[in-house]
C-alpha positions as a printed Julia matrix, in Angstrom:
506×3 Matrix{Float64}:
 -34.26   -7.9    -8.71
 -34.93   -4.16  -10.39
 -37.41   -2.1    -9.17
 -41.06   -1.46  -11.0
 -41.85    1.39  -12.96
 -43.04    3.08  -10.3
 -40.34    2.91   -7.78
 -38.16    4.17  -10.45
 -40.37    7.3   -10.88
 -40.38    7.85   -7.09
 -36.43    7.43   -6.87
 -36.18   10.03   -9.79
 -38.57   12.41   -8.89
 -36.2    12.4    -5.49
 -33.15   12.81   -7.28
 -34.59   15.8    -9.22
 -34.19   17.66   -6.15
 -30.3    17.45   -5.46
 -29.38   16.7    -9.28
 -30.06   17.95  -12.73
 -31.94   16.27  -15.8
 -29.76   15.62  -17.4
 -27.19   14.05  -14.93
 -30.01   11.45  -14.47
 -30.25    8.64  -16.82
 -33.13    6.14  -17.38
 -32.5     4.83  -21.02
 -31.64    1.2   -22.42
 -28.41    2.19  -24.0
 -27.18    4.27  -20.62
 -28.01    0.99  -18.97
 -26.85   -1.56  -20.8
 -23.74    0.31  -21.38
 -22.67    0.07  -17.97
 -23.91   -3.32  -16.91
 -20.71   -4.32  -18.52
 -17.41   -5.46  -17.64
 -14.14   -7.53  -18.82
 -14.71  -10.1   -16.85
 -17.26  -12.77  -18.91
 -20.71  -13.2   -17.74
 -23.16  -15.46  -20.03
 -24.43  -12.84  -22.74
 -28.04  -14.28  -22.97
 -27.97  -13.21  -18.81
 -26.67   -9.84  -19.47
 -30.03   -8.25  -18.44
 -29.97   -9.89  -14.93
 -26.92   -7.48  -14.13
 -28.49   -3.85  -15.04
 -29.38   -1.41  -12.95
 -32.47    0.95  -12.99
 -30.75    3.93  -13.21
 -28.0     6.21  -14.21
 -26.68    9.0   -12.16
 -23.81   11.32  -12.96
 -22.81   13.53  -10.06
 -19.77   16.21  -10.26
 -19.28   16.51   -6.48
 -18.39   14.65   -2.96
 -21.81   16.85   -2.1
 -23.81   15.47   -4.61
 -22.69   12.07   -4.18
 -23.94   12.1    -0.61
 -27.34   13.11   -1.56
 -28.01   10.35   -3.81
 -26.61    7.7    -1.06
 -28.74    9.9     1.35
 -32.12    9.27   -0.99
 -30.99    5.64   -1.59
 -30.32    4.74    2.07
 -33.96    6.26    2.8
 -35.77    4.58   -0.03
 -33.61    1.87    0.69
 -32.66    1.41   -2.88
 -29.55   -0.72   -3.69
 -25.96    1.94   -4.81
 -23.44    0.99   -7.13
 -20.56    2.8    -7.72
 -18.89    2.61  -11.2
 -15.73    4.18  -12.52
 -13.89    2.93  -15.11
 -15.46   -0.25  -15.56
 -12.15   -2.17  -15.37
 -12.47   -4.21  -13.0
 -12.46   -8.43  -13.39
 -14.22   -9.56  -10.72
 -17.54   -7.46  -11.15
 -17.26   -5.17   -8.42
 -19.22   -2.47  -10.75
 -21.97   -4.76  -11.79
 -25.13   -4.03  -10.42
 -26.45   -7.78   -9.02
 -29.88   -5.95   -7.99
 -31.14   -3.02   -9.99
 -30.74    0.43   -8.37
 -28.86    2.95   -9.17
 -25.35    3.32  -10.38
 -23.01    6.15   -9.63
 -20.98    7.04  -12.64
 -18.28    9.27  -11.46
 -16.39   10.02  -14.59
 -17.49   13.85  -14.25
 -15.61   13.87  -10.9
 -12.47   14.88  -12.89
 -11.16   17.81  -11.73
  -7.49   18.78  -10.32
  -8.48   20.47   -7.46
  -5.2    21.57   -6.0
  -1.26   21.01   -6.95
   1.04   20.65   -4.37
   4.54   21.14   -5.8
   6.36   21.91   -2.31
   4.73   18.83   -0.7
   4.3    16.81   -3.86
   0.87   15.66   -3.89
  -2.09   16.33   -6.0
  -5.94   16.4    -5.28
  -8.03   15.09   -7.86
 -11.44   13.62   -8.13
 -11.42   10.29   -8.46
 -13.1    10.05  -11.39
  -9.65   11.42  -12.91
  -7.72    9.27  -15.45
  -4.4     8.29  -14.55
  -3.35    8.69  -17.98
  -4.89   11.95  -18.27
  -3.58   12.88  -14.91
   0.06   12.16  -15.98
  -0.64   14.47  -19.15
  -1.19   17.32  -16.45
   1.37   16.62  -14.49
   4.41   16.11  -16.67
   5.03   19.77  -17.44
   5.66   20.02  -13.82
   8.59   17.31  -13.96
   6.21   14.98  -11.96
   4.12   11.45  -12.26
   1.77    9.65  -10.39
   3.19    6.07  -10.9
   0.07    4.03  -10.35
   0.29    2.18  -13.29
  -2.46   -1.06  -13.56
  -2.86   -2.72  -16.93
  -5.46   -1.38  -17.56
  -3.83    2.48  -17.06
  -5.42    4.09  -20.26
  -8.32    3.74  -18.95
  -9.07    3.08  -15.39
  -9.59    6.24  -12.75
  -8.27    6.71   -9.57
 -11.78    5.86   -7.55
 -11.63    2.43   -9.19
  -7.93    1.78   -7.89
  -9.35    3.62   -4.18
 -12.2     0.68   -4.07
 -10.03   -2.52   -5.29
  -6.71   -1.7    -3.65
  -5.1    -1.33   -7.13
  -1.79   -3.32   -8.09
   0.55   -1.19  -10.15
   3.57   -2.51  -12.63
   5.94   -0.61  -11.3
   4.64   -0.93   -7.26
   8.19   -2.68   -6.64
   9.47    1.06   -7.05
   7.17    2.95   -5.85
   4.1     1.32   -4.45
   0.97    0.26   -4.92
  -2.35    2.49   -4.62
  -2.49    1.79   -1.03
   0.84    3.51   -0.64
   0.41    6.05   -3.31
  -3.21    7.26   -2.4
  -2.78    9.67    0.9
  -6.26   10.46    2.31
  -9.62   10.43    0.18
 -12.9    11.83    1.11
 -15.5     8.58    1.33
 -19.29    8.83    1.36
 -21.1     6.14    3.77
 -23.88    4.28    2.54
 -25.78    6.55    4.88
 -25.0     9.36    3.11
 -22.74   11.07    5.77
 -19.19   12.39    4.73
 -15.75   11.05    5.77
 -12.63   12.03    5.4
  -9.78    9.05    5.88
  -6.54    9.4     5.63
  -3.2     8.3     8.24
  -4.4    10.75   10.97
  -6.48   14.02    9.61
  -4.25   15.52    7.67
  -4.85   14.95    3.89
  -0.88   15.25    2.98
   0.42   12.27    5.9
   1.97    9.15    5.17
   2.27    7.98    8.17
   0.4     8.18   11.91
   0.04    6.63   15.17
  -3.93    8.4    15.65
  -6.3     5.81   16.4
  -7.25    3.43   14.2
  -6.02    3.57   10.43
  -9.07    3.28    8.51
  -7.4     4.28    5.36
  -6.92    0.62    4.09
 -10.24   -0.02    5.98
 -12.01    1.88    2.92
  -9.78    0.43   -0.03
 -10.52   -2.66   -2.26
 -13.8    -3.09   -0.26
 -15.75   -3.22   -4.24
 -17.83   -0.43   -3.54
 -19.64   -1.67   -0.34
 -18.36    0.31    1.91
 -19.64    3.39    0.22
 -17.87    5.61   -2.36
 -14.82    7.73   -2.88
 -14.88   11.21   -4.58
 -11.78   13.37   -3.71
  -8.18   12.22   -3.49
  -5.05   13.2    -2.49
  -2.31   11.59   -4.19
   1.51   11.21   -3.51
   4.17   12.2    -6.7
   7.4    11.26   -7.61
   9.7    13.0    -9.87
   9.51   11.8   -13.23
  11.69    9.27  -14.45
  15.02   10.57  -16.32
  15.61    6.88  -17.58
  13.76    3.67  -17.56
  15.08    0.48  -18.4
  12.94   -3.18  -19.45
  15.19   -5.65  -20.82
  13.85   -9.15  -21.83
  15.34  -12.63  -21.66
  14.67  -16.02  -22.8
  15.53  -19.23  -21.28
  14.79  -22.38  -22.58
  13.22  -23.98  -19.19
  11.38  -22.91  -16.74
  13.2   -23.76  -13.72
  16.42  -21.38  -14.69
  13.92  -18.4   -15.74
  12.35  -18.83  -12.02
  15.58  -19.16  -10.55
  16.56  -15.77  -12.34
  13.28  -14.26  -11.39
  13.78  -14.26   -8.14
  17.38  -13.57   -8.18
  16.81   -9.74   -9.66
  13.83   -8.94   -6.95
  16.31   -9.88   -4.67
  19.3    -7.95   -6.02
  18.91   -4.58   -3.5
  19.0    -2.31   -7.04
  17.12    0.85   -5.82
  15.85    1.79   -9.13
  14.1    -1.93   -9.66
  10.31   -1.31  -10.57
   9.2    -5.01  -10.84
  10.53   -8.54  -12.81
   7.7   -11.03  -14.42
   8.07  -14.34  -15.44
   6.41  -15.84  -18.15
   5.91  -19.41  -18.32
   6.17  -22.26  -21.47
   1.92  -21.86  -21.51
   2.23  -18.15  -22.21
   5.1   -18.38  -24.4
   3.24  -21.01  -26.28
   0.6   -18.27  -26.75
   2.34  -15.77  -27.34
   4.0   -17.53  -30.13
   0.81  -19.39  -31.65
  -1.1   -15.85  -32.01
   1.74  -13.73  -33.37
   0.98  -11.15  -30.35
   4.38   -9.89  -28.9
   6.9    -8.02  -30.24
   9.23  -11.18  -28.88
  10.67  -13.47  -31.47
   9.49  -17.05  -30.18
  11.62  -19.7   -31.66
  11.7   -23.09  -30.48
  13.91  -23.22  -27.93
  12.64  -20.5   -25.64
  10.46  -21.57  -23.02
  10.04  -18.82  -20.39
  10.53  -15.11  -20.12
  11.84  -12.7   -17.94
  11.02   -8.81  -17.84
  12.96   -6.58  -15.23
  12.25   -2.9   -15.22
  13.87    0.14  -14.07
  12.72    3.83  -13.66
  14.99    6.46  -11.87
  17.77    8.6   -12.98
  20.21    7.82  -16.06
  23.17    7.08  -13.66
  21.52    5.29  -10.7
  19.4     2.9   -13.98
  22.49    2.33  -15.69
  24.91    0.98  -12.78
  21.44   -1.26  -11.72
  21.0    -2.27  -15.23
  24.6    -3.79  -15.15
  24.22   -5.0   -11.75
  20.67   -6.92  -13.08
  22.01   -8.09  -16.67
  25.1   -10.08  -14.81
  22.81  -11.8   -13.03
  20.71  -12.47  -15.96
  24.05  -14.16  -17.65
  24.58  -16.32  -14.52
  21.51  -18.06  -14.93
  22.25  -18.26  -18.49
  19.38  -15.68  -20.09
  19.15  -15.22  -23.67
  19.05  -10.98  -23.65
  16.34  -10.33  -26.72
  17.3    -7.05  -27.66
  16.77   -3.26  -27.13
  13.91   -2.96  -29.68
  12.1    -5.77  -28.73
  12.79   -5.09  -24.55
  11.6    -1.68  -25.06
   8.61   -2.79  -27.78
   7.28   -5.1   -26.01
   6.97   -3.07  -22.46
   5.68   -0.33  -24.04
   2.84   -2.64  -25.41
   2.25   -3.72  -22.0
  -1.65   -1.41  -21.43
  -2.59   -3.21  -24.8
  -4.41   -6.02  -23.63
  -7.48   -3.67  -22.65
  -7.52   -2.17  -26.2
  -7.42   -5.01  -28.82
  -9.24   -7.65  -29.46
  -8.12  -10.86  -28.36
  -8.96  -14.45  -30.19
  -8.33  -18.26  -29.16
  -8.39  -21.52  -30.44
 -10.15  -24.79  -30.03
  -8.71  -27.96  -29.74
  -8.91  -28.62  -33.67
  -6.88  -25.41  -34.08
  -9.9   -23.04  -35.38
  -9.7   -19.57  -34.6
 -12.41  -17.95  -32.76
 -13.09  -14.59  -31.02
 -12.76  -15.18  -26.91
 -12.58  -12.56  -24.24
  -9.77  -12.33  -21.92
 -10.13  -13.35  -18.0
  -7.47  -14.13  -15.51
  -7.67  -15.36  -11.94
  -4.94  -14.08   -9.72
  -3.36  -14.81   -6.19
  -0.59  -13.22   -3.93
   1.59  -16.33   -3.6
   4.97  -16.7    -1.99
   7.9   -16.96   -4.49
   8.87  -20.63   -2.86
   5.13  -21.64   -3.96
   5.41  -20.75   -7.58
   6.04  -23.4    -9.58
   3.62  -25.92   -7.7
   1.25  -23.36   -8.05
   1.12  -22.97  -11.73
   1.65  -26.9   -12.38
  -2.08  -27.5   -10.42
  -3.51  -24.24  -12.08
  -2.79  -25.08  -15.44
  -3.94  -28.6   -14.95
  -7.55  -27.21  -13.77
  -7.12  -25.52  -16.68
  -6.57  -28.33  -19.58
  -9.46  -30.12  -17.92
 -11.68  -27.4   -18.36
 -10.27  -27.39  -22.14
 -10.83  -31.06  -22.28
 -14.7   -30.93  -21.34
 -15.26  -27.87  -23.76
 -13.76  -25.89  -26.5
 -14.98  -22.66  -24.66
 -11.59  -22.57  -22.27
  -8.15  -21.87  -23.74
  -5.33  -21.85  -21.75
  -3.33  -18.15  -22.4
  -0.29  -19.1   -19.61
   0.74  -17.72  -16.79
   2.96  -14.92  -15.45
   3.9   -14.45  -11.86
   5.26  -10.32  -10.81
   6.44   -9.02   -7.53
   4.54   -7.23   -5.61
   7.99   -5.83   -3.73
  11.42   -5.36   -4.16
  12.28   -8.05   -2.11
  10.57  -10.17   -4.11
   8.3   -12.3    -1.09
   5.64  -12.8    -2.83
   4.22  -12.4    -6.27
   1.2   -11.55   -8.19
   0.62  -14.6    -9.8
  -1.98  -15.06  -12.72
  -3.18  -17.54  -14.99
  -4.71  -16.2   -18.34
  -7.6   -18.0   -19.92
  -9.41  -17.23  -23.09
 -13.41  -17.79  -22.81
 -15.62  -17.97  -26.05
 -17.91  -16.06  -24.67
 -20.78  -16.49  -27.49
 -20.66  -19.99  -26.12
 -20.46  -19.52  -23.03
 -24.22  -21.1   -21.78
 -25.16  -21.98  -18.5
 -23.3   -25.48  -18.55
 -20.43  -23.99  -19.37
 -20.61  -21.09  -16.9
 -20.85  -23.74  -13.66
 -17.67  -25.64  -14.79
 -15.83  -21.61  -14.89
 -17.0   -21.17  -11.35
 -16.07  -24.11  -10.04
 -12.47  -24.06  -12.04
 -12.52  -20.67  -10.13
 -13.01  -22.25   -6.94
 -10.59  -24.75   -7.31
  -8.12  -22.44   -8.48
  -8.82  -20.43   -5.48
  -8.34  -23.37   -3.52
  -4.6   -23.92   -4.39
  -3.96  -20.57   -3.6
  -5.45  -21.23    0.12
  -3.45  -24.29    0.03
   0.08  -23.02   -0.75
  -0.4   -20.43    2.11
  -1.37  -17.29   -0.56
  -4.06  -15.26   -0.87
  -7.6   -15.85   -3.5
  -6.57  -12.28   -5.39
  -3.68  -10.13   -5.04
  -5.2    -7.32   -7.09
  -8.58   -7.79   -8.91
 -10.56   -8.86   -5.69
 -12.34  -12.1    -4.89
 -16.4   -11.19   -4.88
 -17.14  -13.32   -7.84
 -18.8   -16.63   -7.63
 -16.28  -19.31   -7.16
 -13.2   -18.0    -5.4
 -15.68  -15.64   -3.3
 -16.96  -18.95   -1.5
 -13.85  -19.74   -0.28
 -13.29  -15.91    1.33
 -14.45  -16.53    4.66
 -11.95  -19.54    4.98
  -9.15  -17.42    3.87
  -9.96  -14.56    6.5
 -11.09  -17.14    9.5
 -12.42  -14.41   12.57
 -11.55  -11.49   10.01
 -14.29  -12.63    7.76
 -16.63  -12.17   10.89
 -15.12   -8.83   11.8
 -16.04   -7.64    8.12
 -20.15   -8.51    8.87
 -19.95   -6.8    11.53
 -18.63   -3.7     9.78
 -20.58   -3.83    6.89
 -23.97   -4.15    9.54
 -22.8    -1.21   11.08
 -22.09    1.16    8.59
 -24.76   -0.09    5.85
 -27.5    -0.66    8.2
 -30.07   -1.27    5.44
 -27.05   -2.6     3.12
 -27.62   -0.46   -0.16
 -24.03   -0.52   -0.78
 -23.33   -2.73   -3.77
 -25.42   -5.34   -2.11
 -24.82   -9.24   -3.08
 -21.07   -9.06   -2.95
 -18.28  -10.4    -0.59
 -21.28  -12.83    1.22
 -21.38   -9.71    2.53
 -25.53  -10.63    2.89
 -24.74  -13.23    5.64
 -24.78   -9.78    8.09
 -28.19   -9.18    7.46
 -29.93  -12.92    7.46
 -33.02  -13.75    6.5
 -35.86  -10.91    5.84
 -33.8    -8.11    6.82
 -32.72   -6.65    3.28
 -29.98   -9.27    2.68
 -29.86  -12.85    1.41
 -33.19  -13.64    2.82
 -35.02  -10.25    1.98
């Protein structure tokens, strides 16, 4: 629902008074351009998801003004970073105004005694890394989508990194951010006060409170990261297996190895190698007889990598992997931020190539639960594929989320033709999304492990999943977003308004 012509002049004449021209943007193009995300929406809807305005702030103060102006005008906030995200946590679902925060890129201070960093978040991690490596050091967030996501964008979804079986995931790797409420006001969360502590017993720890909560809690602008000394050696070898049943076996035998310097191990199931093999996109030779995957990687120093390496390629042998080379092992990890840089194409059931966009739905599942899992996913899958050539299954792959290898990130990759991709075809992708959500509940995991769950279809099934919690979290959001600017129209998070007061109803 955007605002009239008006209400946008009124809304910029108040931002004229805490922000420049030219850091506000009214145009088409500056619109459009970030209305969009990878996840697929409908294109002939794309104008439903725009907002109003553009604005472009370069501090925490600045940031708080505009929330300040939009909480009293009570005009909707969206916060956008990189634009990464797949489950449309930047898209505006009601006009207002969207907080670009890309100028927020400043190091502000380098800790080398303490090894931490304090960045805005509208910092590249890629870019961040270039900073830091002449200082022996790394931030090892590291997200598919790497090249190009920032570190507010990780902050609001709870980011999952590659290599988080080494050395965590944002949750462990961010310290203490500054957050501003949708009121406006400024707060500073962290484990206690300090902006350098991992760990406290002070009160509550809101920390987690005000990550992966899409932007509707309010939005982060100054971080505090934790570093790690770069890696002297890393290690990725690859193995084939022709079944599934020994590659899973093996999988779960090298997260639960107790090598120090293990980053992470992903299986790759027949679907995906299928793919992989049919569009020519990996550096992996697919002959006929493979049928799964594994990938384990290391990162630490030469010595400690190399006796783990052993340690990890015995137990490869025992369950009788095919090892695929040093070239291709290293190739193919190297490749593995590509997906969010070239273009991607599927295939109908006749066999004609035609551009799709990538999606994925993902779930943290326990590593007893795989293989049922991916049996019921894929077959929501093929019947998608059966009613319309829009779907194509792309396979699965299921990663740990830890080195002892609990639970995995498990994800199921579809292609969507998105020029075809009408309103029919968009209510048989929800409710796939649903019932893929569904199985996840089912086989005791969680709707999203990474990418969040505030899109329709495996959003409906959130306050299920989180029982009491699910209540706790409208009673949060009703306290802190009184007038609920904050990225409103996500989560259900309306239901803590009800009718005629600014929510679902208003």
């Amino acid at each position: 629902m955007s605002m009239t012509i008006d209400d946008v002049d009124t809304v910029v004449r108040a931002l004229a008074t805490v922000l420049a021209d030219e850091q506000i943007l009214t145009g088409k193009a500056d619109r459009y351009n970030r209305a969009r995300v990878p996840a697929p929406f409908p294109v002939h809807r794309w104008s439903e998801r725009l907002p109003d305005l553009v604005v472009l702030p370069t501090s925490t103060e600045q940031v708080a003004a505009v929330v300040k102006i939009a909480n009293d005008l009570r005009v909707p906030v969206v916060p956008r970073d990189g634009g990464t995200g797949l489950t449309d946590g930047a898209v505006p679902l009601r006009g207002g105004i969207l907080v670009d925060v890309k100028r927020m890129n400043q190091v502000h201070e380098l800790d080398l005694v303490n090894r931490t960093v304090t960045v805005g978040t509208g910092i590249n991690m890629l870019k961040l890394n270039e900073y830091l490596a002449p200082y022996g050091l790394f931030y090892p967030d590291n997200p598919a989508s790497y090249p190009c996501s920032l570190v507010g964008g990780r902050i609001g979804t709870s980011g999952w990194s590659l290599i988080g079986s080494r050395y965590g995931h944002t949750r462990d790797l961010v310290l203490s951010f500054d957050h501003v409420l949708p009121t406006g006001e400024i707060l500073h969360v962290g484990d206690g006060i300090g902006g350098k502590i991992t760990k406290s017993s002070s009160g509550y720890q809101l920390k987690h409170l005000f990550m992966g909560h899409q932007g509707t809690l309010g939005i982060a602008t100054k971080a505090t990261l934790k570093l790690f000394p770069k890696a002297e050696a890393e290690l990725s070898p690859f193995w084939s297996f022709d079944n599934y049943d020994d590659a899973y076996a093996c999988t779960g035998a090298l997260a639960r190895a107790g090598v120090a310097t293990f980053a992470g191990a992903v299986l790759f199931d027949e679907h995906k190698v299928a793919y992989l093999r049919r569009d020519d996109e990996a550096y992996i030779p697919q002959p006929t007889d493979v049928r799964a995957l594994v990938c384990a990687v290391m990162y630490g120093y030469d010595d400690e990598v190399r006796a783990g390496g052993r340690r990890l390629f015995r137990i490869a042998k025992e369950h009788g992997a095919r090892y695929l080379g040093d070239e291709i092992s290293e190739g193919d990890w190297a490749a593995r931020h590509d997906r969010y840089a070239t273009p991607l194409h599927g295939r109908t059931k006749d066999g004609q190539v035609v551009p799709m966009s990538w999606h994925c739905e993902d779930a943290a599942i326990n590593y007893s639960q795989l293989p049922s899992v991916t049996k019921a996913w894929h077959g929501i899958v093929a019947e998608l594929r059966r009613r319309t050539d829009v779907f194509d299954d792309w396979g699965m792959f299921a990663y740990t989320q830890g080195s002892t290898g609990a639970d995995y990130l498990t994800e199921i990759d579809i292609g969507i033709w998105e020029q075809q991709l009408d309103d029919r075809a968009w209510e048989l992708w929800v409710n796939a999304k649903r019932d893929i959500a569904r199985v996840s509940i089912d086989h005791g995991g969680s709707i999203s492990a990474c990418h969040g769950s505030c899109r329709e279809g495996e959003v409906d099934l959130v306050p299920e999943e989180l029982g009491r919690g699910f209540d706790v979290m409208l009673d949060i959001k009703r306290t802190l977003d009184p007038h609920n600017i904050m990225n409103p129209g996500k989560y259900h998070l309306d239901r803590a308004y009800g009718p005629g007061r600014d929510g679902e109803g208003g």
